[in-house]
KEROKE-407205 format. One record per atom (N, C-alpha, C): residue number from 1; x, y, z; residue in three letters. Coordinates in steps of 0.05 Angstrom, whole numbers, plus 5000, padded with zeros to 4 digits. Example, Ala and Ser with C-alpha at 12.3 -4.5 7.8 and 13.67 -1.06 7.14 Angstrom:
BEGIN
{1, {5264, 4886, 5156}, "ALA"}
{1, {5246, 4910, 5156}, "ALA"}
{1, {5264, 4934, 5156}, "ALA"}
{2, {5257, 4955, 5142}, "SER"}
{2, {5273, 4979, 5143}, "SER"}
{2, {5258, 5001, 5157}, "SER"}
END
This chain:
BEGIN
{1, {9557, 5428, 4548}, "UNK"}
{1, {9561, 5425, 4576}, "UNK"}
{1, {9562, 5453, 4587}, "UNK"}
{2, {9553, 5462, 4609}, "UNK"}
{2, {9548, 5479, 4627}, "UNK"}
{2, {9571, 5485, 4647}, "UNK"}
{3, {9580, 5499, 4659}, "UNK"}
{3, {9602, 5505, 4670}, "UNK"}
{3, {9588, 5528, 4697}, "UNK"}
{4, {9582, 5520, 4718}, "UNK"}
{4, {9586, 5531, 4738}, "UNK"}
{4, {9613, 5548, 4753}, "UNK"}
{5, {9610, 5574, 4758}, "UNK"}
{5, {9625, 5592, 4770}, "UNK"}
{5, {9619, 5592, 4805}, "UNK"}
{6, {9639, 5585, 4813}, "UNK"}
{6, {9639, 5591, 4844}, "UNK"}
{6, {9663, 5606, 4856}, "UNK"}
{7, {9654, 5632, 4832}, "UNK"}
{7, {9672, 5645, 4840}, "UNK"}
{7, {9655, 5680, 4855}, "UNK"}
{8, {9633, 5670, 4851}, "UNK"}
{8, {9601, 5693, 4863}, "UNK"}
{8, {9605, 5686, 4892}, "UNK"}
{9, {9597, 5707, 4905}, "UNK"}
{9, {9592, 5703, 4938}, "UNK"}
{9, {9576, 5685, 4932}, "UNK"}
{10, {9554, 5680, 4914}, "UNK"}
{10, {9526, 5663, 4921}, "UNK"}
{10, {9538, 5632, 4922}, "UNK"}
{11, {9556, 5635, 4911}, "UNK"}
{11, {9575, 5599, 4896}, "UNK"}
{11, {9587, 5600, 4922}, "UNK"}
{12, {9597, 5616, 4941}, "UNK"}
{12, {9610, 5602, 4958}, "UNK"}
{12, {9590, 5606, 4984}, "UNK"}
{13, {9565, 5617, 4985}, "UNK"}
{13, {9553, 5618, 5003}, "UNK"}
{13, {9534, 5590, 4997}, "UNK"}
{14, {9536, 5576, 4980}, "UNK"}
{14, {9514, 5550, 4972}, "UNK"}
{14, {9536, 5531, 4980}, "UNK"}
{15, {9559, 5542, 4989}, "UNK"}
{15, {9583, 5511, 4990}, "UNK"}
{15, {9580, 5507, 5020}, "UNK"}
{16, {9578, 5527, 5029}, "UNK"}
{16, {9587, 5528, 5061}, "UNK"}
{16, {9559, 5520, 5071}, "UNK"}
{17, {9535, 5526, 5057}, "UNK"}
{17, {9503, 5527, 5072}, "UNK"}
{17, {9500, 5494, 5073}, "UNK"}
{18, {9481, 5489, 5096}, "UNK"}
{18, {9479, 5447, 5085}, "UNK"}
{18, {9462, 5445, 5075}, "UNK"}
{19, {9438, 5469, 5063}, "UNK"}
{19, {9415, 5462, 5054}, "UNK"}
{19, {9422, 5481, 5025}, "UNK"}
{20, {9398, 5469, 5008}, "UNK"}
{20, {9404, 5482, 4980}, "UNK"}
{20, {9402, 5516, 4986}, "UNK"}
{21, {9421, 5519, 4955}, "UNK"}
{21, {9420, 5552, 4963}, "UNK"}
{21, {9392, 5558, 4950}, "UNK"}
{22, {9384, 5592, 4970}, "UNK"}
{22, {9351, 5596, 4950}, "UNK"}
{22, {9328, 5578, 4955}, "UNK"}
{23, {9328, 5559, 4979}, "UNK"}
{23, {9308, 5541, 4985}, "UNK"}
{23, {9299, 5563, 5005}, "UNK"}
{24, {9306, 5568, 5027}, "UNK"}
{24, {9297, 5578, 5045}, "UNK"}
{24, {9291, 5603, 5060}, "UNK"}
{25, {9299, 5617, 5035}, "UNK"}
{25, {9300, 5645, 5037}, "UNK"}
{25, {9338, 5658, 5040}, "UNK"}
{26, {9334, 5684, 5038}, "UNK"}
{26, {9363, 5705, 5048}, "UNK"}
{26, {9369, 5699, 5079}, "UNK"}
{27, {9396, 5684, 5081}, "UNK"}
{27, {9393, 5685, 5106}, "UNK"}
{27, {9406, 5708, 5118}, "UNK"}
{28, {9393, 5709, 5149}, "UNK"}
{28, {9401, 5730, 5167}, "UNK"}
{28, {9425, 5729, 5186}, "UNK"}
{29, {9441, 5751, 5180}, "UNK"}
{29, {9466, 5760, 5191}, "UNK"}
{29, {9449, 5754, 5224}, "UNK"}
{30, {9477, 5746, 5236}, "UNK"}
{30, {9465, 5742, 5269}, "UNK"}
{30, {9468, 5765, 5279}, "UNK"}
{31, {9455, 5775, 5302}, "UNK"}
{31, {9454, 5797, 5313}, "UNK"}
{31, {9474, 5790, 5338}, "UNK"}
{32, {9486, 5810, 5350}, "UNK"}
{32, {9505, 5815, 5373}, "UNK"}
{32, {9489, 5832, 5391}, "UNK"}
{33, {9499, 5834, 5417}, "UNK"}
{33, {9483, 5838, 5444}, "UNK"}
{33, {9502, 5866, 5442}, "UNK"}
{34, {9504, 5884, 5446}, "UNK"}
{34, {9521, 5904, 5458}, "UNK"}
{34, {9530, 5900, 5490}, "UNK"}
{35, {9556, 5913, 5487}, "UNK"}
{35, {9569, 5904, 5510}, "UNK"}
{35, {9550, 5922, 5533}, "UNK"}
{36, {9536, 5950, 5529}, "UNK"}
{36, {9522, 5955, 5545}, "UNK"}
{36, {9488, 5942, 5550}, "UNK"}
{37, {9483, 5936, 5533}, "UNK"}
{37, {9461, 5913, 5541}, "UNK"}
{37, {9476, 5885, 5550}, "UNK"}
{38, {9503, 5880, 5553}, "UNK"}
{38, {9506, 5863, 5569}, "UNK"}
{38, {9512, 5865, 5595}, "UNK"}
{39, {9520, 5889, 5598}, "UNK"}
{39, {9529, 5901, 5623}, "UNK"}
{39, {9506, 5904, 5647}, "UNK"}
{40, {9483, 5911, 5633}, "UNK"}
{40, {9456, 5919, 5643}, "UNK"}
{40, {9447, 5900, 5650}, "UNK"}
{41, {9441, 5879, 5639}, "UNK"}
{41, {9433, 5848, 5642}, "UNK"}
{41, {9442, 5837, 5663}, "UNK"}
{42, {9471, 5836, 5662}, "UNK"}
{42, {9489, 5837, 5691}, "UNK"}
{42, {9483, 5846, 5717}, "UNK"}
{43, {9483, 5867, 5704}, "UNK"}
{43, {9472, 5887, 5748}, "UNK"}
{43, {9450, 5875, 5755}, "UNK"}
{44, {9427, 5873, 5734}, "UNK"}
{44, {9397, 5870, 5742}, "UNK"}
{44, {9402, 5832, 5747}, "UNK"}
{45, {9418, 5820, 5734}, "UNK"}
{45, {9420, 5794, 5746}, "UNK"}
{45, {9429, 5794, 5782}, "UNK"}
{46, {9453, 5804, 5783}, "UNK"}
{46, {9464, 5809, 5812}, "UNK"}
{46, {9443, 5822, 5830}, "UNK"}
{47, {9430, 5846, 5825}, "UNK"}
{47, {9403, 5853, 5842}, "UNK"}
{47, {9393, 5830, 5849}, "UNK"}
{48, {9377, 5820, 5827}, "UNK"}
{48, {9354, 5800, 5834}, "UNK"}
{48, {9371, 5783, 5847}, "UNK"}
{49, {9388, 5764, 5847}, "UNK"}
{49, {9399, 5743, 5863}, "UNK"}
{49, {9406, 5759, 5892}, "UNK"}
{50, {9409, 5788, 5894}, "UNK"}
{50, {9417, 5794, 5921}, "UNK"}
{50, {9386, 5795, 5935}, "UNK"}
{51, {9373, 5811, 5916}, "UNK"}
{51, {9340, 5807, 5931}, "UNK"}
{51, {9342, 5780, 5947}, "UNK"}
{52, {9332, 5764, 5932}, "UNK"}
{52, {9321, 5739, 5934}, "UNK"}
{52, {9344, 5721, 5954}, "UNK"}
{53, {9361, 5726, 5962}, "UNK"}
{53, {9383, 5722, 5986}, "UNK"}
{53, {9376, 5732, 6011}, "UNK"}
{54, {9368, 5763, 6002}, "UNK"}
{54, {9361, 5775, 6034}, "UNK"}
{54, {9334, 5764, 6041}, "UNK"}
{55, {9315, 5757, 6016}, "UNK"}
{55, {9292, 5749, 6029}, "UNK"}
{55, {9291, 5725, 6032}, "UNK"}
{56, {9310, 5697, 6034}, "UNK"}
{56, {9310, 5686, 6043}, "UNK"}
{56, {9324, 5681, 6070}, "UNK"}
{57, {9344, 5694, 6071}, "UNK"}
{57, {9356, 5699, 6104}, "UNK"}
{57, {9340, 5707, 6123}, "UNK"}
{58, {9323, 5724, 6107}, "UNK"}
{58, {9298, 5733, 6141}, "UNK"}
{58, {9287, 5709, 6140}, "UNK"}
{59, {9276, 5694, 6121}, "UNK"}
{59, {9250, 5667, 6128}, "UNK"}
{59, {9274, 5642, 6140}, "UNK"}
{60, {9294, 5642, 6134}, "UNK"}
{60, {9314, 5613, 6149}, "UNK"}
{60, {9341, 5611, 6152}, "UNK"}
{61, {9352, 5643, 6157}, "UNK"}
{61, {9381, 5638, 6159}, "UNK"}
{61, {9393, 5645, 6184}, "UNK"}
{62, {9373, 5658, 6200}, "UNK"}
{62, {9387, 5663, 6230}, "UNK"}
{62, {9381, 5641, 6250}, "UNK"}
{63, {9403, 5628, 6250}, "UNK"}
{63, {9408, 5600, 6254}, "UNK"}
{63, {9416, 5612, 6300}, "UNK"}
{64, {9416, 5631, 6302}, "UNK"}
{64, {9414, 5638, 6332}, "UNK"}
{64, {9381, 5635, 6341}, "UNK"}
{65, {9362, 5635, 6332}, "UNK"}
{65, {9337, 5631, 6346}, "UNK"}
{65, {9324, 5607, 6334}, "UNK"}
{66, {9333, 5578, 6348}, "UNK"}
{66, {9319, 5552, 6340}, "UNK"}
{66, {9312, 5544, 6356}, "UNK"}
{67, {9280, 5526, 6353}, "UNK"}
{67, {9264, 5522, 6368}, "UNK"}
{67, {9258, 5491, 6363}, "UNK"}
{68, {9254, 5471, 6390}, "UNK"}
{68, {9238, 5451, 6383}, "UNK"}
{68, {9222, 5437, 6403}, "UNK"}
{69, {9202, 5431, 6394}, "UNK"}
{69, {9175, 5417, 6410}, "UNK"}
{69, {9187, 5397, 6430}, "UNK"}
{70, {9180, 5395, 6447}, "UNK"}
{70, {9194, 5373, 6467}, "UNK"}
{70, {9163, 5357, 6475}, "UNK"}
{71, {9140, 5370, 6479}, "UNK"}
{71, {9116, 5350, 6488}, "UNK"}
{71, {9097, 5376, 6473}, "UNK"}
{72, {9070, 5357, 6475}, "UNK"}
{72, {9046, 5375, 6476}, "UNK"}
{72, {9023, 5362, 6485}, "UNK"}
{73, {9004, 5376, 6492}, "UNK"}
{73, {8977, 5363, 6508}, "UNK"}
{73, {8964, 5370, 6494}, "UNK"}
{74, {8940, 5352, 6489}, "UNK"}
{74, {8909, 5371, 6478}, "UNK"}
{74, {8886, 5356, 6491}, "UNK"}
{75, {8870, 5376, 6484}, "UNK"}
{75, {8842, 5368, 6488}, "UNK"}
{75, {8822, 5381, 6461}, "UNK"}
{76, {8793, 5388, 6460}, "UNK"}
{76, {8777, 5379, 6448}, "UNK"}
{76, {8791, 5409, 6431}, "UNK"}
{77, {8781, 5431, 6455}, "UNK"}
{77, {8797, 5463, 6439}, "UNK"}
{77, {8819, 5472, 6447}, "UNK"}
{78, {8844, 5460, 6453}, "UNK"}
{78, {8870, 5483, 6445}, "UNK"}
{78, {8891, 5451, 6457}, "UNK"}
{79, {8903, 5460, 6456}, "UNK"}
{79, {8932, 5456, 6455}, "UNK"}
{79, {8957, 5468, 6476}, "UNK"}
{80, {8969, 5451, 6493}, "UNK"}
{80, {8988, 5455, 6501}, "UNK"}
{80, {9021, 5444, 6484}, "UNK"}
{81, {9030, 5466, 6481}, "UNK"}
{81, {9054, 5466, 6466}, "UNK"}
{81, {9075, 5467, 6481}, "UNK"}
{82, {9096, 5447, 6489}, "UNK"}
{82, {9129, 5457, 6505}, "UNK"}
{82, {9147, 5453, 6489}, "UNK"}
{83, {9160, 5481, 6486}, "UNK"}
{83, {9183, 5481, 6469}, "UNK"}
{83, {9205, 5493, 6472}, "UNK"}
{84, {9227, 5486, 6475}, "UNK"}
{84, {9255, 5491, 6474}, "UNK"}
{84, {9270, 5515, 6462}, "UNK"}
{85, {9276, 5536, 6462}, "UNK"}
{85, {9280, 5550, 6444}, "UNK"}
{85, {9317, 5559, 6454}, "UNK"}
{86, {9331, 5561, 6436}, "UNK"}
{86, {9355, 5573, 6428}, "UNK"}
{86, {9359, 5598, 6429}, "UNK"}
{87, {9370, 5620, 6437}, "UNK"}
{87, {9376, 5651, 6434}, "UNK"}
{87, {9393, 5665, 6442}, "UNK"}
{88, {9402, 5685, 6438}, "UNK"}
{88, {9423, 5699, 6448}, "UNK"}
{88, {9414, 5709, 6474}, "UNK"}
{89, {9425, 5704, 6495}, "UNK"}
{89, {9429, 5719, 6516}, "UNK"}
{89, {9418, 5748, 6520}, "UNK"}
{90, {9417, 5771, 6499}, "UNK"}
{90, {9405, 5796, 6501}, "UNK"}
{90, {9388, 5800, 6475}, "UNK"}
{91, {9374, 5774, 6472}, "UNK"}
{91, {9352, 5776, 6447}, "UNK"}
{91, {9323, 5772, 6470}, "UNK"}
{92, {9305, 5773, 6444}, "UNK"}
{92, {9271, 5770, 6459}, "UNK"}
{92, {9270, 5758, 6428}, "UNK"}
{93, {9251, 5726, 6435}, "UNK"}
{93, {9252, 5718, 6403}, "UNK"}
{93, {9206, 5712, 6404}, "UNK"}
{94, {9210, 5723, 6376}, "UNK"}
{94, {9173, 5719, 6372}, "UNK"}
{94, {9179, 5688, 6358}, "UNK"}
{95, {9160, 5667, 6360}, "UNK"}
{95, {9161, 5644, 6360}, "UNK"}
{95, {9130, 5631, 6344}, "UNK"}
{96, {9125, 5618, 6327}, "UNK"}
{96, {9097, 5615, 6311}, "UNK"}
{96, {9088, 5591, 6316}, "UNK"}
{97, {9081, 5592, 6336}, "UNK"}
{97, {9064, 5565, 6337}, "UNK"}
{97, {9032, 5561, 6322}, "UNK"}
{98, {9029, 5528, 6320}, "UNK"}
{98, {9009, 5519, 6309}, "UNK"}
{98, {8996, 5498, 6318}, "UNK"}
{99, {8971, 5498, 6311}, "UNK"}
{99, {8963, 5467, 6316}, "UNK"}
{99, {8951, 5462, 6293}, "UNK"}
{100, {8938, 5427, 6280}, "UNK"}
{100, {8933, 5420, 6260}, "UNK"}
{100, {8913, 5401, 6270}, "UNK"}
{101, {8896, 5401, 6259}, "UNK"}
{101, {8873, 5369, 6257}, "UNK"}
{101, {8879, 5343, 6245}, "UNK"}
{102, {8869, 5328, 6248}, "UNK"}
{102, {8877, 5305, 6231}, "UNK"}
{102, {8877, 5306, 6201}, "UNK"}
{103, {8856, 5320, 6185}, "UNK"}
{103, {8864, 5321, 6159}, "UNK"}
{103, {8890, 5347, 6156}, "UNK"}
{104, {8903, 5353, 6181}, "UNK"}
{104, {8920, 5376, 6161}, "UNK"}
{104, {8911, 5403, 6165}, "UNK"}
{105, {8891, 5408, 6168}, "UNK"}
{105, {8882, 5435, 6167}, "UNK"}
{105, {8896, 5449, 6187}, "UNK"}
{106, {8899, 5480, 6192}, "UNK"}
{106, {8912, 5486, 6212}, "UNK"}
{106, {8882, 5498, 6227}, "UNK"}
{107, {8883, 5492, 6262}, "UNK"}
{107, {8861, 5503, 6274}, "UNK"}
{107, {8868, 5521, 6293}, "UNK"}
{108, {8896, 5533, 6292}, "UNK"}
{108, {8897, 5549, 6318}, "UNK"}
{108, {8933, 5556, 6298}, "UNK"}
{109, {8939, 5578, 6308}, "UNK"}
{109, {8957, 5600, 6298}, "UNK"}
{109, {8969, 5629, 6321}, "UNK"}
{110, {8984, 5626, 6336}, "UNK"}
{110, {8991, 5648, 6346}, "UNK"}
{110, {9020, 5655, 6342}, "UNK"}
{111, {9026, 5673, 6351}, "UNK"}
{111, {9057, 5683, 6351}, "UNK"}
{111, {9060, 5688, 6381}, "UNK"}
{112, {9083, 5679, 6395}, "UNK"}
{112, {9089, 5675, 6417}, "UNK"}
{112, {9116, 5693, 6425}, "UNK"}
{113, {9118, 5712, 6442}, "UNK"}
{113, {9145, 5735, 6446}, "UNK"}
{113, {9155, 5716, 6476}, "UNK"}
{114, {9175, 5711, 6465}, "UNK"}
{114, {9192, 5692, 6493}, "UNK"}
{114, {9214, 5707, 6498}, "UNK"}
{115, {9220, 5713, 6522}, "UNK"}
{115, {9238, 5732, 6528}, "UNK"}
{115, {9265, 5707, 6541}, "UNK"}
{116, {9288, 5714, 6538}, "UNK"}
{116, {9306, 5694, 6549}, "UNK"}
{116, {9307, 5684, 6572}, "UNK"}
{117, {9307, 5659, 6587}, "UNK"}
{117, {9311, 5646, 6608}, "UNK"}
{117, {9338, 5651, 6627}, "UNK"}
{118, {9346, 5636, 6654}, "UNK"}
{118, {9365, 5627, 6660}, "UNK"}
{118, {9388, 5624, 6643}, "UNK"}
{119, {9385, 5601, 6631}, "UNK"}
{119, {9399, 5590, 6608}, "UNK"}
{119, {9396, 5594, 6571}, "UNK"}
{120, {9406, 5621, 6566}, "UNK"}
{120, {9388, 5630, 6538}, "UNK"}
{120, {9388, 5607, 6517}, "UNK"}
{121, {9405, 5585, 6520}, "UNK"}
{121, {9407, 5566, 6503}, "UNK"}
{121, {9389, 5543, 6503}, "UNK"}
{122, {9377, 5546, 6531}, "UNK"}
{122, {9357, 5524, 6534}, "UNK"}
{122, {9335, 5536, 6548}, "UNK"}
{123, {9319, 5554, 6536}, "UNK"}
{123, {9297, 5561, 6547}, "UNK"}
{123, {9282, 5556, 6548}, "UNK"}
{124, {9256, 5540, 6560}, "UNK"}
{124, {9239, 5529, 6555}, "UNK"}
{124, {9216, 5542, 6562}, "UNK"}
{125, {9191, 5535, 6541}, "UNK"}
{125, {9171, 5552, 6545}, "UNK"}
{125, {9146, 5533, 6545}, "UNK"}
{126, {9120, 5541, 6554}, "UNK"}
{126, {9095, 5523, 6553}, "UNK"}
{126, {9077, 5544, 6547}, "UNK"}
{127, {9062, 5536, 6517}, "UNK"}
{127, {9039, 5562, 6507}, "UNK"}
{127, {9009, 5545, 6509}, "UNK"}
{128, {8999, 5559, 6519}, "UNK"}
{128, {8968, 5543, 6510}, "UNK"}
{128, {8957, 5559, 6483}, "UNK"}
{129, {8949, 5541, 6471}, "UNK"}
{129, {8938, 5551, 6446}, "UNK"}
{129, {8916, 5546, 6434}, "UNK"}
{130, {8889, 5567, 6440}, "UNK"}
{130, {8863, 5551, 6432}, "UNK"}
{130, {8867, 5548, 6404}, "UNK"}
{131, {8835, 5530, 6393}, "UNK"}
{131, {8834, 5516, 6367}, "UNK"}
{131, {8808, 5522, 6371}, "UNK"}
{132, {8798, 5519, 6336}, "UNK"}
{132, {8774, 5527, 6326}, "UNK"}
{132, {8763, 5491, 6321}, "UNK"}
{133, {8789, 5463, 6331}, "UNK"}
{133, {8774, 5446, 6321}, "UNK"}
{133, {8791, 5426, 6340}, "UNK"}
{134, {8788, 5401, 6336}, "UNK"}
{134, {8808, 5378, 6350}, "UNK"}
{134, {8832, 5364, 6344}, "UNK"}
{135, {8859, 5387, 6360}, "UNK"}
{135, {8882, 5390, 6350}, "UNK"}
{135, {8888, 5352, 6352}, "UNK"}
{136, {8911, 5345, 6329}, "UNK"}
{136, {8925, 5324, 6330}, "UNK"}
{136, {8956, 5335, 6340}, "UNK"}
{137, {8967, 5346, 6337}, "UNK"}
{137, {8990, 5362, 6340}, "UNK"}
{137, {8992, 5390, 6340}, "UNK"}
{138, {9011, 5392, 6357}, "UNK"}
{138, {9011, 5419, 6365}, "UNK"}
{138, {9054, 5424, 6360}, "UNK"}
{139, {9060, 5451, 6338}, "UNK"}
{139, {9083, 5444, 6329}, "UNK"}
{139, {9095, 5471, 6320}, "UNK"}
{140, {9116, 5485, 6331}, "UNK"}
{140, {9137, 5511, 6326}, "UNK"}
{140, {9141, 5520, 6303}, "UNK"}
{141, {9130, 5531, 6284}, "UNK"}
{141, {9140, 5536, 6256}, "UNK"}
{141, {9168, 5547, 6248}, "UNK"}
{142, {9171, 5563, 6271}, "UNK"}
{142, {9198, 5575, 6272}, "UNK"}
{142, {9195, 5598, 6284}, "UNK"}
{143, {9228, 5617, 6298}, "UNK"}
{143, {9225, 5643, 6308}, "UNK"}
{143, {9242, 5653, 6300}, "UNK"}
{144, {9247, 5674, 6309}, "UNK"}
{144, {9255, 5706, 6298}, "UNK"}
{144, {9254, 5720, 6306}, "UNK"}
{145, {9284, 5747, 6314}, "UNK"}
{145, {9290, 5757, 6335}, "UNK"}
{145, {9261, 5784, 6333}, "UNK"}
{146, {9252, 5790, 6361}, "UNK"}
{146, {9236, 5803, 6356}, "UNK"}
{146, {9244, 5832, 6346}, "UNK"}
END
């Protein structure tokens, strides 16, 4: 009879492993991150999330210049657009209007500089807007202080 020793690192490294010992090769010690490669990882995480914050605040967070369609007219080439716009009292807001065809396409594109009304909260404006085709809608994409 044979008598096994598990008293070798290898005897107690085959007890603890779930797979046979020597099947699968030497296994590898895990590697650790350094606290300064974690540190680094960190800043450049916080950058990018602050990037990508400021660049979404310019495309939809200044919630002082909102705009909405109240009617529009068309005919064969352009578009009459009336729209409502929101602003501060000592703003001038640029405004993106569009028109679209029936499949969707867009046929007409301007940017519109509306300076404040009477009432800066209810300003209303009327754009004509030619088209390259036969608008179905005519519709504010959004504005932005100029």
């Amino acid at each position: 009879m044979t008598e096994t020793s598990t008293d070798t690192a290898a005897g107690q490294a085959a007890e603890r492993a779930p797979w046979p010992a020597g099947r699968y090769g030497r296994r590898r010690e895990q590697r650790r991150a350094s606290r300064s490669t974690v540190a680094v990882l960190g800043v450049l995480t916080v950058l990018a999330m602050t990037l990508i914050g400021a660049r979404l605040y310019r495309a939809y967070g200044d919630g002082d210049y909102t705009a909405s369609v109240t009617a529009f007219e068309m005919s064969d080439t352009q578009v009459a657009v009336t729209f409502m716009i929101q602003m501060p009292a000592d703003g001038t807001a640029v405004c993106l209007v569009r028109a679209r065809d029936k499949t969707g396409h867009e046929v007409g594109l301007e940017e519109v500089t509306v300076r404040p009304g009477p009432d800066p909260d209810r300003t209303v404006v009327t754009h004509r807007l030619a088209t390259t085709g036969r608008p179905v809608t005519g519709e504010v994409k959004g504005c932005h202080p100029a």
